[in-house]
C-alpha positions as CSV (number, residue, x, y, z in Angstrom):
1,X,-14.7,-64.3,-29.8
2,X,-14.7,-64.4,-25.8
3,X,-17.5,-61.3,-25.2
4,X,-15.3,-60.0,-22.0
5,X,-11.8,-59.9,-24.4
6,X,-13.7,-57.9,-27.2
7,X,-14.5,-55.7,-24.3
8,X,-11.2,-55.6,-23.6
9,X,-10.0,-55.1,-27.2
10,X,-12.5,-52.4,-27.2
11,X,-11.3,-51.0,-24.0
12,X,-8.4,-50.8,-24.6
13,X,-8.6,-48.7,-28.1
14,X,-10.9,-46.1,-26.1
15,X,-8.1,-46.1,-23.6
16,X,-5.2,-44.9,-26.1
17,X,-7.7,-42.8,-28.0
18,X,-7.8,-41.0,-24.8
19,X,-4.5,-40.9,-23.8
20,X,-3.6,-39.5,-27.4
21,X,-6.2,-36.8,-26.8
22,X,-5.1,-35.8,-23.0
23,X,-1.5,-35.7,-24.1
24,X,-2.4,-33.3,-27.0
25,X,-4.1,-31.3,-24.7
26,X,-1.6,-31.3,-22.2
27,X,0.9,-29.9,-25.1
28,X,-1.4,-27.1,-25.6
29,X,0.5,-24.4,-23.3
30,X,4.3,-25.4,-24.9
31,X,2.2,-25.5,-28.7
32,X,1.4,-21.7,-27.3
33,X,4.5,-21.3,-26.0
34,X,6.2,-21.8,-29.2
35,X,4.0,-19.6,-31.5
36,X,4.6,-16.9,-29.4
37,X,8.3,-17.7,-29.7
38,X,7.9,-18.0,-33.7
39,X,6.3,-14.1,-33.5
40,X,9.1,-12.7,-31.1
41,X,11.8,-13.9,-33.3
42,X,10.3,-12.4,-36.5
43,X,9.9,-9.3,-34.6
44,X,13.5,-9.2,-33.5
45,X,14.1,-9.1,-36.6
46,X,12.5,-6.1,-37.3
47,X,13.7,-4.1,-34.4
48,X,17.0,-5.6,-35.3
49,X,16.6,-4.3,-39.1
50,X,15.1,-1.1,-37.7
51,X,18.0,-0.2,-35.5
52,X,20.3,-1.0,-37.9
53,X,18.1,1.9,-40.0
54,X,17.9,4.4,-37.3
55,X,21.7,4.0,-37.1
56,X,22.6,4.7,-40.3
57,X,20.3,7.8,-40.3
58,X,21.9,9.3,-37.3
59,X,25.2,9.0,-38.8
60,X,24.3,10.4,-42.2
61,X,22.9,13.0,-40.3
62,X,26.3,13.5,-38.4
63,X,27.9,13.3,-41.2
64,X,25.9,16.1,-43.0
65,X,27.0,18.2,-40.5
66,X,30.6,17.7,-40.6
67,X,29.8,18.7,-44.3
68,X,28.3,21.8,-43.1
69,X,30.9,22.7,-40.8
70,X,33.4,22.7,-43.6
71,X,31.1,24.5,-45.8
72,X,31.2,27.3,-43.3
73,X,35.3,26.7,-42.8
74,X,35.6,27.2,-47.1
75,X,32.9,30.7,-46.9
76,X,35.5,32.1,-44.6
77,X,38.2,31.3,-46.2
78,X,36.4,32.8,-49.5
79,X,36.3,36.1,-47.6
80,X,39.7,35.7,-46.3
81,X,41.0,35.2,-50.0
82,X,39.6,38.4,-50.7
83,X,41.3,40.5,-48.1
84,X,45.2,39.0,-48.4
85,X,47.5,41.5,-49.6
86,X,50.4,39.2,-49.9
87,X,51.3,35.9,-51.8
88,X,52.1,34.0,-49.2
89,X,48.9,34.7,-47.6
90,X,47.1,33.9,-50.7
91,X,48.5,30.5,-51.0
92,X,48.4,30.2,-47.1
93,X,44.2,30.7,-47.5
94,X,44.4,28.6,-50.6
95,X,45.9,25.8,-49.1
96,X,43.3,25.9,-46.2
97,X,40.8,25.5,-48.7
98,X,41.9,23.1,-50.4
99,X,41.9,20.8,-47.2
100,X,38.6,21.4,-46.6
101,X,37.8,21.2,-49.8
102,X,39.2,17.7,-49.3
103,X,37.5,17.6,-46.1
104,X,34.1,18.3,-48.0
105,X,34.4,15.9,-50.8
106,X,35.3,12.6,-48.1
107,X,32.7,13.4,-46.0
108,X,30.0,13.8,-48.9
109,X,31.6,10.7,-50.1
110,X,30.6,8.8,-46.7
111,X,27.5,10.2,-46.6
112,X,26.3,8.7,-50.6
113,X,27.5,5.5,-48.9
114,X,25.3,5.5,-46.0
115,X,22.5,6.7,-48.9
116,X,23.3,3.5,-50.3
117,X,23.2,1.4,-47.2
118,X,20.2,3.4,-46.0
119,X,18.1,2.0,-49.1
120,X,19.2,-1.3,-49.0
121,X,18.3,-1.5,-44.9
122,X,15.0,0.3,-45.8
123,X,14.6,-3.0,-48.0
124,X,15.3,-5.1,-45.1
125,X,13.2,-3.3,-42.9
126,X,10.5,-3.9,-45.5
127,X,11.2,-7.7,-45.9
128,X,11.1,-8.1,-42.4
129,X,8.0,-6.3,-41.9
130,X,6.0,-8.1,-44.4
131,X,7.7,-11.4,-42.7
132,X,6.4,-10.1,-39.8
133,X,2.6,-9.7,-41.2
134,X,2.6,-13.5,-42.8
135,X,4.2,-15.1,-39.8
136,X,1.7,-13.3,-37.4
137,X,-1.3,-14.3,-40.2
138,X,0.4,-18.0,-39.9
139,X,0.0,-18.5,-36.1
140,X,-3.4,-16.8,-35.7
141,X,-4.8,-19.4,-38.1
142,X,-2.5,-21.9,-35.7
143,X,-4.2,-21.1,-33.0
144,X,-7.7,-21.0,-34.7
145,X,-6.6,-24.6,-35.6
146,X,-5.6,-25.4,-31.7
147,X,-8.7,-23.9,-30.5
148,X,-10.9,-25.9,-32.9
149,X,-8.8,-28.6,-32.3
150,X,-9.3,-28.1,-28.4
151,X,-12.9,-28.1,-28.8
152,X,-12.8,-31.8,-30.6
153,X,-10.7,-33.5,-28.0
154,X,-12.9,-32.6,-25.4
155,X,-15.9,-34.1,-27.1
156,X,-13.9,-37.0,-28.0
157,X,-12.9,-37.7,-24.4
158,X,-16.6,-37.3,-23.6
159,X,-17.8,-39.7,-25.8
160,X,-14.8,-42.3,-24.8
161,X,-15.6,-41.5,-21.0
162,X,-19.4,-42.7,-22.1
163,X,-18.2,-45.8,-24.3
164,X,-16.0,-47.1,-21.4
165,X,-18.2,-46.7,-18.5
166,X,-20.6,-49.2,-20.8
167,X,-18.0,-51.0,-21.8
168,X,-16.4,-51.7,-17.5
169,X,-19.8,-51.9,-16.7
170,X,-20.6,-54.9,-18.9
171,X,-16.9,-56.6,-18.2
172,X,-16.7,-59.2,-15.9
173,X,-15.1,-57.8,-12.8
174,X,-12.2,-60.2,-12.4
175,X,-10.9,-59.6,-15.9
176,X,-11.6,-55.7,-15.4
177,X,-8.7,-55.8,-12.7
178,X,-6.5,-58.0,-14.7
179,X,-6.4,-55.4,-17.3
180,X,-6.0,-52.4,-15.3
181,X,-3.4,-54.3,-13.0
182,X,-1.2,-54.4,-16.1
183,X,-2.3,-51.2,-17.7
184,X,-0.6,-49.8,-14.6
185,X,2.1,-51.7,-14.6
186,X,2.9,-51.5,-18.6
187,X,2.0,-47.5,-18.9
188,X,-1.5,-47.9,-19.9
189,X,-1.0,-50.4,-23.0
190,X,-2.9,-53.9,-21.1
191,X,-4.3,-55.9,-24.3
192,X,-1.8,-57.0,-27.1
193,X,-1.9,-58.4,-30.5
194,X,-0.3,-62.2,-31.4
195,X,0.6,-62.6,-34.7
196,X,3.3,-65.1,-36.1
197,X,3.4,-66.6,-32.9
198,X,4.8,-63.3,-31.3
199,X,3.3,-61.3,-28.8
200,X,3.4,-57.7,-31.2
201,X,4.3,-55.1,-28.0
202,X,7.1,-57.2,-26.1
203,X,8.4,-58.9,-29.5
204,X,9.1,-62.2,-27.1
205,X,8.2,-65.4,-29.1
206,X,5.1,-67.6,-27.6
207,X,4.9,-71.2,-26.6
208,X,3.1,-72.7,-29.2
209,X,0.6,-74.0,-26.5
210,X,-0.1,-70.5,-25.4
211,X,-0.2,-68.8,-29.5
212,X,-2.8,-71.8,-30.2
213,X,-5.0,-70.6,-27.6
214,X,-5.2,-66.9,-28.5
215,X,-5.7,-67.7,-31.9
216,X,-9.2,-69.3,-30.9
217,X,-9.6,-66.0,-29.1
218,X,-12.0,-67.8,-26.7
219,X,-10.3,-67.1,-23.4
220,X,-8.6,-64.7,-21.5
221,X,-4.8,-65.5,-22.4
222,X,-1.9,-63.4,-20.7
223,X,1.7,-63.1,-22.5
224,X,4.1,-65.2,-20.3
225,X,6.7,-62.7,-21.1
226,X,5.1,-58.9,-20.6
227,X,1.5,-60.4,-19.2
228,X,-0.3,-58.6,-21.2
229,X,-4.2,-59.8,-22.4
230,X,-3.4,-61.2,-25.6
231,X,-6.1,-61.7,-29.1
232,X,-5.8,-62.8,-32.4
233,X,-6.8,-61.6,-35.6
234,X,-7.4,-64.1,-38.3
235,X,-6.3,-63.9,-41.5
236,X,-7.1,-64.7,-45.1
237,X,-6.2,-68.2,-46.1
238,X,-4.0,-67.4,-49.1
239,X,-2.4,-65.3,-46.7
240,X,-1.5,-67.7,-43.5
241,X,1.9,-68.5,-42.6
242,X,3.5,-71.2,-40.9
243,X,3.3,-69.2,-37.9
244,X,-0.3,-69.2,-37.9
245,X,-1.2,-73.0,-38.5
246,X,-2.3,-74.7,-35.2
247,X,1.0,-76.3,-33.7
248,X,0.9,-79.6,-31.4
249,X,1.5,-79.1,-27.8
250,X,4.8,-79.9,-26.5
């Protein structure tokens, strides 16, 4: 193979490494951003489920004294019911009692219900909570993971920094701005397989002129249709196609 298009093979993997690695770097703030997004909603939840508790309480406690209230209401009627000296007061008091009587038994019948309600929001507030503890366990190993991760992409993009200066430094200067002429111009991605007779990034068939000299991968060969550097990459025998058989010029 042509020494300055292995370079450029070469250069061109470093090159995408690194652009993989400096775009998952750059994602690093929205990857925080959206861990810290993950916590707040499971803590919304909890305040949410804790509110919800809080409000139940207050209005059992309400509630308990409305009970109260007509507790007090039926102890003076009790005393009342002793001092009548008519029947039509009796029944007068009576009848008062019996209303708060009433009174007494729907209110305690509201408050079992918000007993009821109160045990099953405790249970939410539980669920939640514990949601809480494995979601905040979950994103503290995240971001263990993203720092470790951190750490390797920068030594990766040290080591490619070092490969590549070898690598431009040993490249024949003409065919160095050839490839980062259309690096530029096709967003970083300058050196291109052929297979089949197809260049592999554009999909535009080749001349068959132009696919027999990549395959020989002796020269440096642009694609007429994207211009990127093309190479070859020989298969097995058994496992050639037509495409890959040497084709007469036109």
């Amino acid at each position: 193979m042509n020494a300055d298009l292995e370079r450029l093979i070469a250069l061109q993997r470093l090159d995408t490494a690194a652009d993989s690695a400096g775009r998952r770097l750059a994602d690093e703030p929205e990857r925080e951003k959206a861990l810290r997004a993950r916590l707040e909603a499971v803590r919304t939840r909890v305040a949410t489920s804790k509110e919800q508790l809080a409000t139940n309480q207050n209005a059992r406690r309400a509630l308990e004294k409305d009970v109260a209230l007509h507790q007090g209401r039926l102890s003076k009627f009790r005393d009342q019911l002793m001092a009548v000296k008519t029947n039509v007061e009796y029944q007068a008091v009576q009848k008062e009692m019996a209303f708060a009587q009433g009174g007494v038994k729907t209110i305690e019948d509201k408050v079992l219900e918000r007993m009821l309600e109160a045990d099953e929001l405790a249970a939410v507030v539980k669920r939640a909570e514990a949601e809480l503890a494995a979601e905040q366990k979950a994103v503290d190993a995240d971001r263990r993971s993203m720092t470790a991760e951190h750490g390797e992409l920068q030594t990766l993009l040290e080591r490619i920094e070092g490969e590549r200066a070898e690598i431009v430094a040993a490249l024949n200067k003409q065919v160095l701005a050839v490839f980062e002429s259309v690096a530029r111009k096709r967003n970083g991605i300058a050196v291109a397989e052929a297979r089949n007779g197809i260049c592999t990034i554009c999909h535009v068939r080749l001349r068959p002129q132009v696919f027999n000299t990549v395959r020989r991968n002796d020269a440096i060969t642009q694609c007429d249709s994207c211009n990127r550097i093309l190479y070859f990459v020989p298969t097995p025998a058994a496992a050639a196609t037509p495409d890959d058989v040497d084709q007469p010029a036109p």
